[in-house]
C-alpha positions as protocol buffer text, in pm:
chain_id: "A"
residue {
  index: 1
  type: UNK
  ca { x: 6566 y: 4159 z: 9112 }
}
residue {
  index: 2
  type: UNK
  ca { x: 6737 y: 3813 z: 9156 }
}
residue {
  index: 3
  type: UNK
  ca { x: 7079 y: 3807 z: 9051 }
}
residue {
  index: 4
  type: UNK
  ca { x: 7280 y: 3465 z: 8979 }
}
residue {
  index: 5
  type: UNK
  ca { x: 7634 y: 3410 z: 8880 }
}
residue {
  index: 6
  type: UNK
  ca { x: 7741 y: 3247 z: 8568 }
}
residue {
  index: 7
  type: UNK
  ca { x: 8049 y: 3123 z: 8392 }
}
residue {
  index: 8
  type: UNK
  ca { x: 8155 y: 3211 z: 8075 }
}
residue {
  index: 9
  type: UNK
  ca { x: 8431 y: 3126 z: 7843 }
}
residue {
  index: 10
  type: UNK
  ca { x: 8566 y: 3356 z: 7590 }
}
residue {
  index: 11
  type: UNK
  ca { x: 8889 y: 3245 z: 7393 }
}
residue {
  index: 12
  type: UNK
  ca { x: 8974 y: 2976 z: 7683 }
}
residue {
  index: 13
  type: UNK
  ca { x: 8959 y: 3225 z: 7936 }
}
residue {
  index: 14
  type: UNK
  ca { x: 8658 y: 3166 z: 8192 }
}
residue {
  index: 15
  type: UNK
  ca { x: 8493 y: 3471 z: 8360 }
}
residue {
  index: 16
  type: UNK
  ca { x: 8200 y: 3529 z: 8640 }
}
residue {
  index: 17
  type: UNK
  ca { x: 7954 y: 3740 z: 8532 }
}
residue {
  index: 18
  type: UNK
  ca { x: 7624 y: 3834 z: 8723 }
}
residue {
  index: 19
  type: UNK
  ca { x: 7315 y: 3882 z: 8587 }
}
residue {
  index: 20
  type: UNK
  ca { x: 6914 y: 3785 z: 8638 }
}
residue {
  index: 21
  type: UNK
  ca { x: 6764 y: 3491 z: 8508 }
}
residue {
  index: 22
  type: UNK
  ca { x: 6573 y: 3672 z: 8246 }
}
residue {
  index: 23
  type: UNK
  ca { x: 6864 y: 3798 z: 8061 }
}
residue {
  index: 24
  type: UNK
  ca { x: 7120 y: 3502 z: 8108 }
}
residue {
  index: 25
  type: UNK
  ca { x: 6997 y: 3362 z: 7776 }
}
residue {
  index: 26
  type: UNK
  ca { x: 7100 y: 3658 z: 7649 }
}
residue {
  index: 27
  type: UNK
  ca { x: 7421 y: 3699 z: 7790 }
}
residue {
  index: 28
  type: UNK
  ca { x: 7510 y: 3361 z: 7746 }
}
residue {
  index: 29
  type: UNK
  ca { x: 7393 y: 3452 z: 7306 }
}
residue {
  index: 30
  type: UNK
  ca { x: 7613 y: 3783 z: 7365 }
}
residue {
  index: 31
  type: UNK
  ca { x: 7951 y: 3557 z: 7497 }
}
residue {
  index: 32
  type: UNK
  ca { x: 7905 y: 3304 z: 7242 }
}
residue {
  index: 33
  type: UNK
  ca { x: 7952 y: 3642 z: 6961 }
}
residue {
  index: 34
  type: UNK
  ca { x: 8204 y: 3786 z: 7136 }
}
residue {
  index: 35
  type: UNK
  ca { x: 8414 y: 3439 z: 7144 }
}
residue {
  index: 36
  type: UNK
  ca { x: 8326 y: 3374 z: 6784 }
}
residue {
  index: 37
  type: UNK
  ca { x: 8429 y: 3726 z: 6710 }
}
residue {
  index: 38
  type: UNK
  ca { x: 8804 y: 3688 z: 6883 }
}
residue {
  index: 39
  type: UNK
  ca { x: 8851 y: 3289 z: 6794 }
}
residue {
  index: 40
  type: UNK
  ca { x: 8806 y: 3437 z: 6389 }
}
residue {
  index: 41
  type: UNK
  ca { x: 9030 y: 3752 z: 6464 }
}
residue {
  index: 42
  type: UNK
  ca { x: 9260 y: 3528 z: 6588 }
}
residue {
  index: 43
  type: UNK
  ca { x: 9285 y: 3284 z: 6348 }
}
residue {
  index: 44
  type: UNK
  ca { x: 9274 y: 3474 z: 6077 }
}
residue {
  index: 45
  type: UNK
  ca { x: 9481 y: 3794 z: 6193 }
}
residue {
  index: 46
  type: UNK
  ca { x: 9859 y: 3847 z: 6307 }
}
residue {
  index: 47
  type: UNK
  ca { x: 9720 y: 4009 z: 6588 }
}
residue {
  index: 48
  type: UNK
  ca { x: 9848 y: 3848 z: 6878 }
}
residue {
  index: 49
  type: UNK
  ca { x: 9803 y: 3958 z: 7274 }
}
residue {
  index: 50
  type: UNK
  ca { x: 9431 y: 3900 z: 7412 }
}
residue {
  index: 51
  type: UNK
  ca { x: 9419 y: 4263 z: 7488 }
}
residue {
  index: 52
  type: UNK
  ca { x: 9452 y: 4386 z: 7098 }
}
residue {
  index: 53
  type: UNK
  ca { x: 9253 y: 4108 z: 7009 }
}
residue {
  index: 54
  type: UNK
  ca { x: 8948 y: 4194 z: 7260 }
}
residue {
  index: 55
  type: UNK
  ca { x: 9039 y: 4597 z: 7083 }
}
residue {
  index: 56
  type: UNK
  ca { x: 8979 y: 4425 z: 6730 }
}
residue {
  index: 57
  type: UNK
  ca { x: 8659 y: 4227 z: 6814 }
}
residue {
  index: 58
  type: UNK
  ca { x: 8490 y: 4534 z: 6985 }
}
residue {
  index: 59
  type: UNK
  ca { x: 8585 y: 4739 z: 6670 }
}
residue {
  index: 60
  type: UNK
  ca { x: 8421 y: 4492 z: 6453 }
}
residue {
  index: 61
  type: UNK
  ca { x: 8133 y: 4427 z: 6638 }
}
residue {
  index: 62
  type: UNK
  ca { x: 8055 y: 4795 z: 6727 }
}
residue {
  index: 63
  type: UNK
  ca { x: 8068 y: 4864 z: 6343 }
}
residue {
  index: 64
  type: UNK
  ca { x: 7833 y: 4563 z: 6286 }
}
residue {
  index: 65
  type: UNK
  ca { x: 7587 y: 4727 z: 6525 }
}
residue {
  index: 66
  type: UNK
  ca { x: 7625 y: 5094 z: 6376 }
}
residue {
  index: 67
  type: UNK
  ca { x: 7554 y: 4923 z: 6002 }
}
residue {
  index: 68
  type: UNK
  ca { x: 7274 y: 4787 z: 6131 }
}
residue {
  index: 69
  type: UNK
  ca { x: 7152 y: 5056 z: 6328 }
}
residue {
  index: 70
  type: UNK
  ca { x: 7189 y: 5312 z: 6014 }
}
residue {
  index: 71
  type: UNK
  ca { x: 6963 y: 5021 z: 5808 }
}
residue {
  index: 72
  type: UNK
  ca { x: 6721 y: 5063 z: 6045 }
}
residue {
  index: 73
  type: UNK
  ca { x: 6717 y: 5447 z: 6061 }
}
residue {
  index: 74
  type: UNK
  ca { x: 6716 y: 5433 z: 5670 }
}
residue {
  index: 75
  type: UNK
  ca { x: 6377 y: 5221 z: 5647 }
}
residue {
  index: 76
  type: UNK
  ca { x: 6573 y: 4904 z: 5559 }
}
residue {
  index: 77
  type: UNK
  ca { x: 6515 y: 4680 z: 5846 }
}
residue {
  index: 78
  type: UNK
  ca { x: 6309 y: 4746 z: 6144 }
}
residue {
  index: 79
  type: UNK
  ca { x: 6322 y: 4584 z: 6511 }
}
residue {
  index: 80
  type: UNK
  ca { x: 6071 y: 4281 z: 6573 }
}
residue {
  index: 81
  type: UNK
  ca { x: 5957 y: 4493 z: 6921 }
}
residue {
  index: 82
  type: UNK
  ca { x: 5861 y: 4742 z: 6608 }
}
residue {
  index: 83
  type: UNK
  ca { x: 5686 y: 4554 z: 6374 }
}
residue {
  index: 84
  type: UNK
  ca { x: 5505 y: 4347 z: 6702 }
}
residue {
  index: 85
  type: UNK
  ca { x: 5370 y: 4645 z: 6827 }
}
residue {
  index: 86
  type: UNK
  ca { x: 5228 y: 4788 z: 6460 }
}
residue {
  index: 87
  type: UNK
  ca { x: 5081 y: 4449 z: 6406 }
}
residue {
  index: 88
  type: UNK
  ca { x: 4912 y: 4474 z: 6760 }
}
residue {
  index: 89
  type: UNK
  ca { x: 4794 y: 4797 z: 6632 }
}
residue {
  index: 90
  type: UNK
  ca { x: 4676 y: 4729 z: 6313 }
}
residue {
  index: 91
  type: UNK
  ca { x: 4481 y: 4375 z: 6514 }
}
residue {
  index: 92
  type: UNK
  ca { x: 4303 y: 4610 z: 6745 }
}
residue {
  index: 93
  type: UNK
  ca { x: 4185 y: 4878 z: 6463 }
}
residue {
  index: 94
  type: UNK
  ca { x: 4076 y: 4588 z: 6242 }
}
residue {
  index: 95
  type: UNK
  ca { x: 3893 y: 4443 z: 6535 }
}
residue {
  index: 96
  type: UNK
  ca { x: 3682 y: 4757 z: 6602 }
}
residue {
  index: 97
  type: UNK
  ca { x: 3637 y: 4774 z: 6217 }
}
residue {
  index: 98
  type: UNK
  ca { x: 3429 y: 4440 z: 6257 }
}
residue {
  index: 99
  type: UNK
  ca { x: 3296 y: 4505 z: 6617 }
}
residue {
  index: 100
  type: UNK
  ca { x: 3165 y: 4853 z: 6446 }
}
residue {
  index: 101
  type: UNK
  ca { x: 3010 y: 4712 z: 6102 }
}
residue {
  index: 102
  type: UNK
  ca { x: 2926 y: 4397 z: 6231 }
}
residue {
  index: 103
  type: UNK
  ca { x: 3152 y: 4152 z: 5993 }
}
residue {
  index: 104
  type: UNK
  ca { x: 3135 y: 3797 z: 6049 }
}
């Protein structure tokens, strides 16, 4: 796997991070939360110090993902590779359905 180095800025501060070329898109999505995520924390919070402000934004965003992951459990969203692969499912049955009884 081919590896490449990118820059990324999060609340001014510019790191190096390594990663392939398949996933920098989403890396580069990921950075652009997290800086969202600490730019509105500190704005809108008296927290001060980039350490307790990276604590904050990790709080919030891990409780974002644990919402969304108990809406999922609880039948009230479901993951696109999901609902892709039921569709592909349900295309393939469908298609021996005609294949079997002939349907034009």
């Amino acid at each position: 796997m081919t590896t490449k180095q990118i820059e990324a800025t999060i609340l001014g501060q510019t790191y190096r991070l390594a990663c392939s070329p398949e996933t920098e898109a989403a890396l580069l999505e990921a950075v652009a939360r997290v800086d969202a995520e600490m730019s509105k924390i500190r704005a809108h919070s008296p927290v001060r110090g980039m350490d307790r402000i990276a604590v904050m934004a990790a709080l919030s965003l891990a409780s974002e993902l644990l919402r969304l992951q108990a809406s999922v459990r609880h039948g009230e969203a479901f993951p696109a590779e999901e609902i892709r692969r039921t569709m592909h499912q349900m295309n393939e049955q469908l298609g021996t359905v005609i294949q079997r009884y002939g349907v034009q």
